[in-house]
DRENDO-1510 file (C-alpha; in Angstrom, 1 decimal, always signed):
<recs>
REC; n; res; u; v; w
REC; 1; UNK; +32.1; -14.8; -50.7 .
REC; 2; UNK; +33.5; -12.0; -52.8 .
REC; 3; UNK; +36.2; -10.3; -50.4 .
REC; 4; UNK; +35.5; -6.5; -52.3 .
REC; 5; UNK; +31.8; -6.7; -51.4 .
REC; 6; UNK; +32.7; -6.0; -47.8 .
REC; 7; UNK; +31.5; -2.9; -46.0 .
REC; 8; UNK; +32.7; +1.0; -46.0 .
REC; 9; UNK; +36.2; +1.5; -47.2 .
REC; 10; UNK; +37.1; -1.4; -49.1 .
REC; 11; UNK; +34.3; -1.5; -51.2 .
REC; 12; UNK; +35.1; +2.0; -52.3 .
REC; 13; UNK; +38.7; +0.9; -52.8 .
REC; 14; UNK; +38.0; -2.3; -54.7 .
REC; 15; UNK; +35.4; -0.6; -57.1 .
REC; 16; UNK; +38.1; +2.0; -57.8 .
REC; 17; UNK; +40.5; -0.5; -58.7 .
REC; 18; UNK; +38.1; -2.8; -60.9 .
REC; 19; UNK; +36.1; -0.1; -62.1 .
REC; 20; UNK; +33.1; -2.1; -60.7 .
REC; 21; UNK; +31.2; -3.3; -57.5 .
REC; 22; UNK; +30.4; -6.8; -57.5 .
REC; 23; UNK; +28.3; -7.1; -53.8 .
REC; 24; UNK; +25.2; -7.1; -56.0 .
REC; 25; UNK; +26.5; -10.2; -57.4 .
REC; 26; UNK; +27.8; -12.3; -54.7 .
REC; 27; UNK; +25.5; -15.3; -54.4 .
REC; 28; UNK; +24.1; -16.3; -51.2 .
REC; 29; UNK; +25.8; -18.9; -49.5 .
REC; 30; UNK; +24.2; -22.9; -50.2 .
REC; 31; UNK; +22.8; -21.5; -53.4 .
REC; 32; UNK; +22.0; -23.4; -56.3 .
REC; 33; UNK; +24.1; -24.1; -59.4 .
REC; 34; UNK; +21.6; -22.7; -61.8 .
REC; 35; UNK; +21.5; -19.1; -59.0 .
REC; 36; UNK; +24.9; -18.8; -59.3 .
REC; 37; UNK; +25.5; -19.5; -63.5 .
REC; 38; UNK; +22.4; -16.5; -64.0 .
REC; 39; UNK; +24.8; -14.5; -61.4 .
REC; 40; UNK; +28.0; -15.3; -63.3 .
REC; 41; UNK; +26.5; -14.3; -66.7 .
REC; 42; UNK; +25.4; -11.1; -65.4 .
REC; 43; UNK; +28.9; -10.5; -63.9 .
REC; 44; UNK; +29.7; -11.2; -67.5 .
REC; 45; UNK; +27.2; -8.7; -69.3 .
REC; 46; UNK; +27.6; -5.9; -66.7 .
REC; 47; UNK; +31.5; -6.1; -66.7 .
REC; 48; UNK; +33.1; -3.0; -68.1 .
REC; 49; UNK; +35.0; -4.3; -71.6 .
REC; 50; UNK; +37.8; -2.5; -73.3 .
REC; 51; UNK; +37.4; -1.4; -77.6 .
REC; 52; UNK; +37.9; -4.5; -79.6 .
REC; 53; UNK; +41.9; -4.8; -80.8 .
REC; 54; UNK; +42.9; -6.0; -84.2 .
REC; 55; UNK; +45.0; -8.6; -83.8 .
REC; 56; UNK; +49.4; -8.2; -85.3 .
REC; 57; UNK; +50.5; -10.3; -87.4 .
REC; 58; UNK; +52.5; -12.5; -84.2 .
REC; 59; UNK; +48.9; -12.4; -82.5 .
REC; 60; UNK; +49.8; -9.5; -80.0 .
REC; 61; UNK; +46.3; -7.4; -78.8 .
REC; 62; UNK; +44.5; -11.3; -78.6 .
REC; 63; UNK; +42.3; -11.1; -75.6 .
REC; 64; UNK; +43.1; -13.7; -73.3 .
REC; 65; UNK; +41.1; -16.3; -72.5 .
REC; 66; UNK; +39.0; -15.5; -68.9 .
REC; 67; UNK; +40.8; -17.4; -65.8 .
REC; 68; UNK; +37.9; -19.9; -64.4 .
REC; 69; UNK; +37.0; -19.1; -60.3 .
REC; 70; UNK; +38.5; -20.6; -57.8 .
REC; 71; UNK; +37.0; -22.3; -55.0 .
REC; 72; UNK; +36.8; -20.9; -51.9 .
REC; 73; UNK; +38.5; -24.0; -49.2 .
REC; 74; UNK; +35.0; -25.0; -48.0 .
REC; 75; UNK; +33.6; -25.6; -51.2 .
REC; 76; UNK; +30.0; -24.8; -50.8 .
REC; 77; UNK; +28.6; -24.0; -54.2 .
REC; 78; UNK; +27.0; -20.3; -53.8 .
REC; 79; UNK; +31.0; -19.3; -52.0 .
REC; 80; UNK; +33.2; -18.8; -54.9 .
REC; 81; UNK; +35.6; -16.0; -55.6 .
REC; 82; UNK; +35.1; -14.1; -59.1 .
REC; 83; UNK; +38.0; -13.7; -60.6 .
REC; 84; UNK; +37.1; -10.0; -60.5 .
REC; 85; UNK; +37.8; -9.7; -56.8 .
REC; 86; UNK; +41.5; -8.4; -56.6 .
REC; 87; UNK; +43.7; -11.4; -54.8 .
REC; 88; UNK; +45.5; -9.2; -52.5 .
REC; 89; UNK; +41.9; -7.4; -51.5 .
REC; 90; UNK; +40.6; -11.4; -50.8 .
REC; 91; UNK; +43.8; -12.4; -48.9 .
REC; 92; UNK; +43.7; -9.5; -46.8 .
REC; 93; UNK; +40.2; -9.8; -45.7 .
REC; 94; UNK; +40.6; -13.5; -45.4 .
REC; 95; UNK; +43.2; -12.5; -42.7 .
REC; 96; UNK; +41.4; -9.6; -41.5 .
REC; 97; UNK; +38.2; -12.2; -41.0 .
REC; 98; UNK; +40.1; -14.4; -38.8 .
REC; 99; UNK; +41.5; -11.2; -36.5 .
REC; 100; UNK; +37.9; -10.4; -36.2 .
REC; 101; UNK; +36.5; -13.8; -34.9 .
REC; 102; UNK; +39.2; -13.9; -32.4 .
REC; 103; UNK; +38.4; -10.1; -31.2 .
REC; 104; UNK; +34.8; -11.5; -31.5 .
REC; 105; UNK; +35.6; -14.4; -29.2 .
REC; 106; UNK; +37.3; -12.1; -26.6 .
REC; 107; UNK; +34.3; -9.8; -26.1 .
REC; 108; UNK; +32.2; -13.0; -26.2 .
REC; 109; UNK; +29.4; -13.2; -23.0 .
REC; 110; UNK; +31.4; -15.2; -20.5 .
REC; 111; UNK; +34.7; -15.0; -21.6 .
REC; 112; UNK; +37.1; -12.7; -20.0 .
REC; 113; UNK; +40.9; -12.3; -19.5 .
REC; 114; UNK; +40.0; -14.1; -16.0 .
REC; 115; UNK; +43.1; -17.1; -15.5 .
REC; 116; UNK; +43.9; -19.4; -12.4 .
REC; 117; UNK; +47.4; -20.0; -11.6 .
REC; 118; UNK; +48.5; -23.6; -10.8 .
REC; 119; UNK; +48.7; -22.8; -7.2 .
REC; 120; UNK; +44.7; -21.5; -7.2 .
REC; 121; UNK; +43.6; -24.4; -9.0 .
REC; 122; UNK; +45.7; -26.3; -6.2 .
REC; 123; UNK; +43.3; -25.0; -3.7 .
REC; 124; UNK; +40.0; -25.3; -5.7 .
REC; 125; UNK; +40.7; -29.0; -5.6 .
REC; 126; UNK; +41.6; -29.4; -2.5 .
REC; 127; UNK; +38.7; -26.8; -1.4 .
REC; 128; UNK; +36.4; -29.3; -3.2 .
REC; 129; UNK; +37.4; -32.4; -1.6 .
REC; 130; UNK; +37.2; -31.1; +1.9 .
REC; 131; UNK; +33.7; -29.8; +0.7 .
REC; 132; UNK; +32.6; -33.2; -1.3 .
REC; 133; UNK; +31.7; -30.6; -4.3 .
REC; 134; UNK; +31.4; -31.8; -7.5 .
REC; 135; UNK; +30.2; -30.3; -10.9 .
REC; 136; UNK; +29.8; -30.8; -14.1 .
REC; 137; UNK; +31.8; -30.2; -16.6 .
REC; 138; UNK; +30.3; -27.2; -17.8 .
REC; 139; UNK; +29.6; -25.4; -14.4 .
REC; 140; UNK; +33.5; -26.5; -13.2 .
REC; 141; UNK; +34.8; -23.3; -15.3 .
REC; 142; UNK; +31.9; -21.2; -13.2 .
REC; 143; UNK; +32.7; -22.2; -10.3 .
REC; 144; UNK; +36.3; -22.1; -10.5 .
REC; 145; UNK; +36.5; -18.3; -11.7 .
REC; 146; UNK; +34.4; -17.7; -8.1 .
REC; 147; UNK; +35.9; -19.5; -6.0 .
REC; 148; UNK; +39.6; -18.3; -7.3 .
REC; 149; UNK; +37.9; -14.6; -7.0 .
REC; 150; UNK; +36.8; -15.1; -3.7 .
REC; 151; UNK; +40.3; -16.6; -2.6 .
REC; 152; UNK; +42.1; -13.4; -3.7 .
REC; 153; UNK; +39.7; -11.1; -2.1 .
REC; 154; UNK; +41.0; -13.1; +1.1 .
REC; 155; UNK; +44.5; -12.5; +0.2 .
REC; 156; UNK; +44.0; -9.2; +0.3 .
REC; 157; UNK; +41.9; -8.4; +2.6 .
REC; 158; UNK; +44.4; -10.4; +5.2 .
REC; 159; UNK; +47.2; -8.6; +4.0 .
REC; 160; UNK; +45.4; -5.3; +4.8 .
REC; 161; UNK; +45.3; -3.5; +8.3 .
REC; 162; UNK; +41.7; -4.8; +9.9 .
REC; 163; UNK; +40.1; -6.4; +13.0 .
REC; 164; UNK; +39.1; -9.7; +11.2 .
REC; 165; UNK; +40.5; -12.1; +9.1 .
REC; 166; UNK; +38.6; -14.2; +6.0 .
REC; 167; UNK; +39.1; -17.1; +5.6 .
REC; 168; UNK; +37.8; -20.2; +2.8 .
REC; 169; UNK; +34.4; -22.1; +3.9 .
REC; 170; UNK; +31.4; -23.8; +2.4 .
REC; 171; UNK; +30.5; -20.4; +0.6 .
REC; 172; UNK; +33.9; -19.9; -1.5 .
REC; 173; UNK; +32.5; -21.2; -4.7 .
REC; 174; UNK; +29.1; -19.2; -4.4 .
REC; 175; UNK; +29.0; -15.2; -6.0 .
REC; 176; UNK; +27.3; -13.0; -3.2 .
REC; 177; UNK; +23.8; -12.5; -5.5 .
REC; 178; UNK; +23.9; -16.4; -5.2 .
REC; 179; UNK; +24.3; -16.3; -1.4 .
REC; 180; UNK; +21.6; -13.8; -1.2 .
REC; 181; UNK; +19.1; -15.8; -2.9 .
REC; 182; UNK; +19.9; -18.7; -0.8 .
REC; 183; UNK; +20.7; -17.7; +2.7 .
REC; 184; UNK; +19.1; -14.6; +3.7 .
REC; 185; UNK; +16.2; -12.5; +4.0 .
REC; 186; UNK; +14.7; -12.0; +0.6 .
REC; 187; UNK; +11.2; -10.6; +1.9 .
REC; 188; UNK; +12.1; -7.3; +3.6 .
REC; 189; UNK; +11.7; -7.4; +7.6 .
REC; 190; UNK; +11.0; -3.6; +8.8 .
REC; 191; UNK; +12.3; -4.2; +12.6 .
REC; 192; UNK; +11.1; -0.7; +13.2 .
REC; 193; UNK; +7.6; -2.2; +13.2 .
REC; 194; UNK; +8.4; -4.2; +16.7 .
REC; 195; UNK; +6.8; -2.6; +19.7 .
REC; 196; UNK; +9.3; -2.2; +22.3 .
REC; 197; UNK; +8.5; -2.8; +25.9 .
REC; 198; UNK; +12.0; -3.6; +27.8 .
REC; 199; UNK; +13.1; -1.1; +30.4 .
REC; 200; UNK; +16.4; -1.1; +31.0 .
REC; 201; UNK; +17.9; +0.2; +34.4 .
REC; 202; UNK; +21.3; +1.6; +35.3 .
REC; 203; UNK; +23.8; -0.5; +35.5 .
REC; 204; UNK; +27.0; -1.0; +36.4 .
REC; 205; UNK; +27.4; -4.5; +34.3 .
REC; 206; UNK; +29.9; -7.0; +33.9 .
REC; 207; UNK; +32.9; -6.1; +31.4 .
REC; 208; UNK; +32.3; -9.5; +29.7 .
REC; 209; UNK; +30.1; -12.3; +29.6 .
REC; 210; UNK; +29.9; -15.9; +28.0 .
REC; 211; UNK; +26.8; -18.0; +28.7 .
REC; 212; UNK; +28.1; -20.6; +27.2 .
REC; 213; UNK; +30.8; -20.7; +30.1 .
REC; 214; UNK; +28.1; -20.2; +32.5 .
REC; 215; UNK; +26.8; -24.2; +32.3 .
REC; 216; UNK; +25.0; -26.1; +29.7 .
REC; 217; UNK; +22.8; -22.5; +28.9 .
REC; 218; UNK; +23.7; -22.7; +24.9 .
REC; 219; UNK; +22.5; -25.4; +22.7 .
REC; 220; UNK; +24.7; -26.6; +19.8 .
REC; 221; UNK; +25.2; -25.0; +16.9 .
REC; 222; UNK; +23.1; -25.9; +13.7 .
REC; 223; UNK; +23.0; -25.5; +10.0 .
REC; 224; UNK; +20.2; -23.7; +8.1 .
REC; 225; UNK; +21.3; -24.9; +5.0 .
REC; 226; UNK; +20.0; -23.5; +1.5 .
REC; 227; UNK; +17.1; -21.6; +3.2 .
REC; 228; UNK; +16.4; -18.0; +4.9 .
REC; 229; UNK; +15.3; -19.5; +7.8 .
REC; 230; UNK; +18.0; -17.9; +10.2 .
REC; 231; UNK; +15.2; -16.4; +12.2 .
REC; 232; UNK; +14.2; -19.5; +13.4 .
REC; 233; UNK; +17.6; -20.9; +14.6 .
REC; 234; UNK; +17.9; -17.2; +16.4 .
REC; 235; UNK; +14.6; -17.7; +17.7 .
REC; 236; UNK; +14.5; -21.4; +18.4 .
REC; 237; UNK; +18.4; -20.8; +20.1 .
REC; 238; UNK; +16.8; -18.0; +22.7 .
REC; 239; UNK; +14.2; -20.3; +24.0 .
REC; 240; UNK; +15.9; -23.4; +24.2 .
REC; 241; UNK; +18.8; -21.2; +26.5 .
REC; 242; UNK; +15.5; -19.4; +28.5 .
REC; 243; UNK; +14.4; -22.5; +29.2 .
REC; 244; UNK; +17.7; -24.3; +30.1 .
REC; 245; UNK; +18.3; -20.7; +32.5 .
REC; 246; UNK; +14.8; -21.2; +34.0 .
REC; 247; UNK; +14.4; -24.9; +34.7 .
REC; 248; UNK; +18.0; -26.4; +33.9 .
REC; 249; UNK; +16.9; -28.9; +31.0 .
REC; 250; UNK; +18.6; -28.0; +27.4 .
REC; 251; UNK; +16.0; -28.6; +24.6 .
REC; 252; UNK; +16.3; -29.1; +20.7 .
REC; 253; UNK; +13.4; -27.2; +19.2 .
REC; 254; UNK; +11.6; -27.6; +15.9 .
REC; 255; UNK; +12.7; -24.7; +13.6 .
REC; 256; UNK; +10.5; -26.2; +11.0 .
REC; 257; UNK; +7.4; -25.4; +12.6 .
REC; 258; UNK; +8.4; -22.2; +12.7 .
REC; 259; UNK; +9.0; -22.3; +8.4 .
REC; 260; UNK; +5.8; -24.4; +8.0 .
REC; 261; UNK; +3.6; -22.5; +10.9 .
REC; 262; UNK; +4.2; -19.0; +11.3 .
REC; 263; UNK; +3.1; -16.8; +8.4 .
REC; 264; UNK; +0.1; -15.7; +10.3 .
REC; 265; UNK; +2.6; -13.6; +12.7 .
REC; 266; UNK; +4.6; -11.8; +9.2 .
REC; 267; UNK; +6.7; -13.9; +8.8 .
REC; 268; UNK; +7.7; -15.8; +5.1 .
REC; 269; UNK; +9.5; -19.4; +5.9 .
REC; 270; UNK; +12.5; -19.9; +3.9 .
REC; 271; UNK; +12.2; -15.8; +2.6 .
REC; 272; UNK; +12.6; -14.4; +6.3 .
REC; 273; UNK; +10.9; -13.3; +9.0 .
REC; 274; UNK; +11.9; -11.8; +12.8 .
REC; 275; UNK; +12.5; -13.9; +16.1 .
REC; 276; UNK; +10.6; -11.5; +17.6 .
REC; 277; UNK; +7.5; -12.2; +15.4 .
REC; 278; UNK; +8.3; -15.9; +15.8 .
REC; 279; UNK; +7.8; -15.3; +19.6 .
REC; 280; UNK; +4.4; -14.4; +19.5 .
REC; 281; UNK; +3.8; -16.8; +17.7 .
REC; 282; UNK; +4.7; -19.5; +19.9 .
REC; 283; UNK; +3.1; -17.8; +22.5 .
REC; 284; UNK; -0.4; -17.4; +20.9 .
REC; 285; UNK; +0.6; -20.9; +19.5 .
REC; 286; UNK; +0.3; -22.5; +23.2 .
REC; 287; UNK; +3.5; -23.9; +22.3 .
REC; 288; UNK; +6.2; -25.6; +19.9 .
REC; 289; UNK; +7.4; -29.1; +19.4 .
REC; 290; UNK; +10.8; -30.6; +19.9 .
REC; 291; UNK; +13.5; -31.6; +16.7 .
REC; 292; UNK; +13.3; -35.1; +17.1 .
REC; 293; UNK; +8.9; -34.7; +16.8 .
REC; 294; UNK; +9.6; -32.2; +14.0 .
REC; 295; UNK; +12.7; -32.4; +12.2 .
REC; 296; UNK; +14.1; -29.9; +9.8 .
REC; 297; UNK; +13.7; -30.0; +6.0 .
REC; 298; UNK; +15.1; -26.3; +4.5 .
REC; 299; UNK; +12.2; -25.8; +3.0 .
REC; 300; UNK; +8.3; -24.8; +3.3 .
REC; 301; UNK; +6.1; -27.5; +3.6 .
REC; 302; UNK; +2.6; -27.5; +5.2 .
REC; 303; UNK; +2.0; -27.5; +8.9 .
REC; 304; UNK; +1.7; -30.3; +11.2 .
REC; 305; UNK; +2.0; -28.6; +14.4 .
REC; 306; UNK; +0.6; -31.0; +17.2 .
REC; 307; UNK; +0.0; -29.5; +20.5 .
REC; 308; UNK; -0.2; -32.2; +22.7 .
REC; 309; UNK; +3.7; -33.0; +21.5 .
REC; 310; UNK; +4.7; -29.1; +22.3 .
REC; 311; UNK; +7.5; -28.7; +24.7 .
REC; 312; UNK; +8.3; -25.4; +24.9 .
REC; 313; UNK; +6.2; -22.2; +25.6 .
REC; 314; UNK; +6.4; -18.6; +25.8 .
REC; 315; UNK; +4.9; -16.3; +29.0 .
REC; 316; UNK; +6.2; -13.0; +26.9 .
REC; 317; UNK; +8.2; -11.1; +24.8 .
REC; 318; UNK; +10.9; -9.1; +25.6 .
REC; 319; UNK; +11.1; -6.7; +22.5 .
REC; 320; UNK; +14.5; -4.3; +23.2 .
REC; 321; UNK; +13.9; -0.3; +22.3 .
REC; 322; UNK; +15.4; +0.7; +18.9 .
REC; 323; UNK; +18.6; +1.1; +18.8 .
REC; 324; UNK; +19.2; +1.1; +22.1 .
REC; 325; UNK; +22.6; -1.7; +22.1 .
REC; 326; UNK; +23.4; -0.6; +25.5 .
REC; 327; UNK; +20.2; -1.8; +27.0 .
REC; 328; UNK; +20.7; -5.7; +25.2 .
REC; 329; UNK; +24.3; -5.6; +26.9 .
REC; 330; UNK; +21.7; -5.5; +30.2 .
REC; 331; UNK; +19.4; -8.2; +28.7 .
REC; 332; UNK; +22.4; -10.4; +28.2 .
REC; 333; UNK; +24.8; -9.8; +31.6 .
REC; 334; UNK; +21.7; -9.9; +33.5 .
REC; 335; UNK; +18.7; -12.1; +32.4 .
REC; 336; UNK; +19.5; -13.9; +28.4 .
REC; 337; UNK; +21.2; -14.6; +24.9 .
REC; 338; UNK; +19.1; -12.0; +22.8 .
REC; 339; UNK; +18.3; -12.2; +19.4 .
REC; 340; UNK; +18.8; -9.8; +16.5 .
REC; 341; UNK; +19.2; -8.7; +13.4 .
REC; 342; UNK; +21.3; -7.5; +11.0 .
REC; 343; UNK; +22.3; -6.7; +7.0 .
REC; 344; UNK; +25.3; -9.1; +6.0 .
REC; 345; UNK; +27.5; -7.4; +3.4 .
REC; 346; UNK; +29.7; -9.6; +0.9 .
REC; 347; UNK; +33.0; -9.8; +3.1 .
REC; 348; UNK; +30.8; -11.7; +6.1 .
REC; 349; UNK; +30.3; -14.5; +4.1 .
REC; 350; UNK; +33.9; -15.4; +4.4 .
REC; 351; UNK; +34.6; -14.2; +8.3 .
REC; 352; UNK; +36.8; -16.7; +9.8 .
REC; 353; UNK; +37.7; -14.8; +13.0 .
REC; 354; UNK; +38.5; -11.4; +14.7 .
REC; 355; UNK; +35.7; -8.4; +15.5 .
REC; 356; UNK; +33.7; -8.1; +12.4 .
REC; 357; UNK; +33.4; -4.7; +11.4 .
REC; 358; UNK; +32.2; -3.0; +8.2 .
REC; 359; UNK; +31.8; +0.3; +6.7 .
REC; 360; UNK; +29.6; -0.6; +3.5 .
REC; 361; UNK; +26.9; -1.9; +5.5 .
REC; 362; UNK; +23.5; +0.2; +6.7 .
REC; 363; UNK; +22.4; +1.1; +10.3 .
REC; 364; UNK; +18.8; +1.3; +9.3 .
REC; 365; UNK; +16.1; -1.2; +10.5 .
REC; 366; UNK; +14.7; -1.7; +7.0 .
REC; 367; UNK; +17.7; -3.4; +5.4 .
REC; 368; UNK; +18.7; -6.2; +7.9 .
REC; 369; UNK; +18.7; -9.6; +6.3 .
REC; 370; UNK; +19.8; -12.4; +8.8 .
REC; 371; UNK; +19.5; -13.1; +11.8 .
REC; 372; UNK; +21.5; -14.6; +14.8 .
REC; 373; UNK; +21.8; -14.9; +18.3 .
REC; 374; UNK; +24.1; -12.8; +21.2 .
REC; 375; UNK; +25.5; -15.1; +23.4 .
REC; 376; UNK; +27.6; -12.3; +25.5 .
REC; 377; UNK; +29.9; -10.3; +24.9 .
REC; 378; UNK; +33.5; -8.8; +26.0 .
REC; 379; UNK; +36.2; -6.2; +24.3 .
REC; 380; UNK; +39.8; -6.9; +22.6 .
REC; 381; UNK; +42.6; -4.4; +22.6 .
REC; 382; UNK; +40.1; -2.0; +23.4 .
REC; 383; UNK; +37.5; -2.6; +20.7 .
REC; 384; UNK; +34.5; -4.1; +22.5 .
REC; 385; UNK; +32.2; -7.0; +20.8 .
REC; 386; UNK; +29.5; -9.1; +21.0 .
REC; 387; UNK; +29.6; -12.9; +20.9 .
REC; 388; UNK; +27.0; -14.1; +18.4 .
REC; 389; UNK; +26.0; -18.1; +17.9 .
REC; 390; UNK; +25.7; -18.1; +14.0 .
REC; 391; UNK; +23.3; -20.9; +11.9 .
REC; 392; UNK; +25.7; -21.8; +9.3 .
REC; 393; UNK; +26.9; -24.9; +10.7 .
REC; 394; UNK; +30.4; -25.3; +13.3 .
REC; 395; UNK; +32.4; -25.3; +10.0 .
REC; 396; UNK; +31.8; -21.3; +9.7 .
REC; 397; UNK; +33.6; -18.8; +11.3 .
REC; 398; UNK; +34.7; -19.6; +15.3 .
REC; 399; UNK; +33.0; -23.1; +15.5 .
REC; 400; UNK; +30.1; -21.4; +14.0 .
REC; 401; UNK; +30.4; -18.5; +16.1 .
REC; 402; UNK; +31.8; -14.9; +15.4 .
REC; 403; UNK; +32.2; -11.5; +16.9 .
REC; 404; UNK; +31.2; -8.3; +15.6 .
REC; 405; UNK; +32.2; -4.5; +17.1 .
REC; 406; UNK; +30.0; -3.3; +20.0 .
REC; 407; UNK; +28.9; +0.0; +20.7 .
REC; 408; UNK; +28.0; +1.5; +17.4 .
REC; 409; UNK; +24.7; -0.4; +16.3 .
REC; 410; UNK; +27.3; -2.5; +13.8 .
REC; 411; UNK; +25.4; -3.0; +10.9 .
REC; 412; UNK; +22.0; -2.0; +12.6 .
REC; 413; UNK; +22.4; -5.0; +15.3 .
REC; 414; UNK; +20.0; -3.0; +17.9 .
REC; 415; UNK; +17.6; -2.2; +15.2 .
REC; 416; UNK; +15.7; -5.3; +16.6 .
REC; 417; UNK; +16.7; -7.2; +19.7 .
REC; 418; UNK; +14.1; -9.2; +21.3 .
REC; 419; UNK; +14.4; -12.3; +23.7 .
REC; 420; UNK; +11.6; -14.3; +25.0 .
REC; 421; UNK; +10.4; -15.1; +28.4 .
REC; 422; UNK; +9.7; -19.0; +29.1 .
REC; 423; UNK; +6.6; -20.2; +30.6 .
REC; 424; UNK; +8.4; -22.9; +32.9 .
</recs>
């Protein structure tokens, strides 16, 4: 391609130093033979020529003979340099063409002045074998940048002043939209729309309490997997510990009757729903089977509830006033592990341990997104908590467990506290 048919300012300057413009006559490129001899012969015609000389006696005022183009390095027939086109104007934006690419490259989508040290890509592999992740070759790059972005939010976040560490886990290759779309609530769940009916009394209470230290009360923690079915792990969690309080046998209930069962009662399977919703469901249900009868899939499938293999029933439904935390501490010192909501912000996916506490986070009942169960509760160099039995397998956080702040509707946690009472 001619280098002076370029754009703007070197156009002007080449057609000031040739006394021409040749963009007109620059040939497309994988044009044919005969396209680009018509063009040349026009070049030829339209060229500006100087008054005829007489030639001396030596041959002096001769015109020379007209250099032949030179091929441009790919050789493609319609890409040849007139010999009009100044050298030093082709050089130039031969050069200048390259710079340009490589700025192109740089403000390409998806590449960015993002690099992982030796060390980082030390701890991606290792991360991946403890995980048994593997990609493919074109998401490893992906997944890499996360991971290594997650791993210095860490960093820094442990080497700042705060009541909870981060630490690596199953979620360290995954951005937080990811996470989102995957693990929590993506059908909105207004908690404000629960009727309450708990009365709480006076008081005094215990300063702390664990029921998992109280006797076999709290079943083992499980894994939701890639679904936003938390609210059936908090709900499934609270009856299984009603029933172990009220007739001392620990059952494994079927969250996936819940997913597969429940939509009449608002809620949405793997998109969310509310324990408390789940409750009354059970209990118009006449019951809901056991794990073993009903086993978990993470994901909607269609129901096969069977009710003469139900195990587990509900007499009512303890739904906790708004925002009224002090009256669940009550509901857990004195009668059961309560479950609630809450809105998970981006530095909870990585919790490891410490009192989770948050200042980006709402307090409102209309933007909680997951939702877990309180176990009890105590306080740590003076900062009370609540002790909360997670669904993200024992691998997260403390065993699957974590603590968040007390006092202070962390996150809207008392937006929607509800626990159920079993029919025994």
């Amino acid at each position: 391609m001619c280098a002076c048919a370029h754009r703007g300012a070197v156009r002007d300057s080449a057609r000031k130093r040739t006394g021409f413009s040749c963009s007109k006559y620059i040939p497309r490129l994988g044009a044919s033979q005969g396209a680009v001899a018509n063009q040349r012969r026009q070049l030829s015609r339209d060229r500006p020529r100087p008054p005829p000389r007489h030639p001396g006696p030596s041959g002096q005022g001769r015109r020379q003979p007209r250099p032949a183009s030179r091929p441009l390095p790919w050789g493609r027939q319609g890409s040849r340099v007139p010999s009009q086109c100044p050298p030093r104007t082709a050089a130039m934006w031969a050069a200048l063409s390259l710079l340009c690419a490589g700025a192109w490259l740089l403000g390409a989508p998806g590449a960015d002045a993002f690099s992982a040290n030796n060390l980082e890509k030390f701890h991606f592999k290792s991360w991946m074998s403890q995980h048994h992740k593997k990609y493919s070759a074109e998401e490893y790059p992906r997944r890499l940048q996360t991971f290594v972005r997650n791993w210095r939010k860490i960093n820094a976040h442990n080497n700042g002043n705060h009541t909870f560490q981060m630490g690596l886990n199953q979620f360290s290759d995954m951005s937080f939209a990811e996470i989102k779309h995957k693990y929590l609530w993506t059908e909105p769940q207004n908690c404000s729309a629960t009727k309450s009916n708990y009365l709480r009394g006076t008081g005094p209470y215990p300063s702390s309490v664990d029921w998992r230290k109280k006797g076999n009360f709290v079943s083992p923690v499980k894994n939701q997997g890639a679904c936003g079915s938390c609210w059936t792990f908090s709900t499934t969690g609270a009856l299984e510990s009603a029933v172990a309080i009220a007739g001392g046998k620990m059952l494994s209930l079927a969250e996936q009757q819940l997913v597969d069962c429940a939509q009449n009662f608002n809620n949405h399977g793997c998109e969310g729903g509310l324990p408390s919703q789940a409750f009354e469901y059970i209990l118009y249900n006449k019951g809901i089977m056991g794990e073993d009868s009903y086993p978990y899939r993470a994901m909607e499938g269609r129901c096969k509830f069977q009710p003469q293999k139900a195990i587990a029933f509900v007499k009512d439904v303890a739904n906790i006033t708004l925002n009224d935390e002090e009256a669940m501490v009550e509901a857990v010192a004195l009668y059961n592990p309560v479950s609630f909501a809450f809105e998970v912000t981006e530095d909870f996916m990585q919790y490891r341990k410490g009192i989770y506490s948050s200042t980006s986070c709402h307090k409102t009942p209309d933007k909680v997104n997951h939702a877990v169960l309180a176990v009890g509760y105590g306080e740590e160099n003076g900062v009370p908590y609540w002790i909360v039995k997670n669904s993200w397998g024992s691998h997260w956080g403390m065993n699957g467990y974590f603590y968040i702040e007390r006092g202070k509707n962390m996150c809207g946690l008392a937006a929607c506290a509800s626990y159920p009472i079993p029919l025994v």
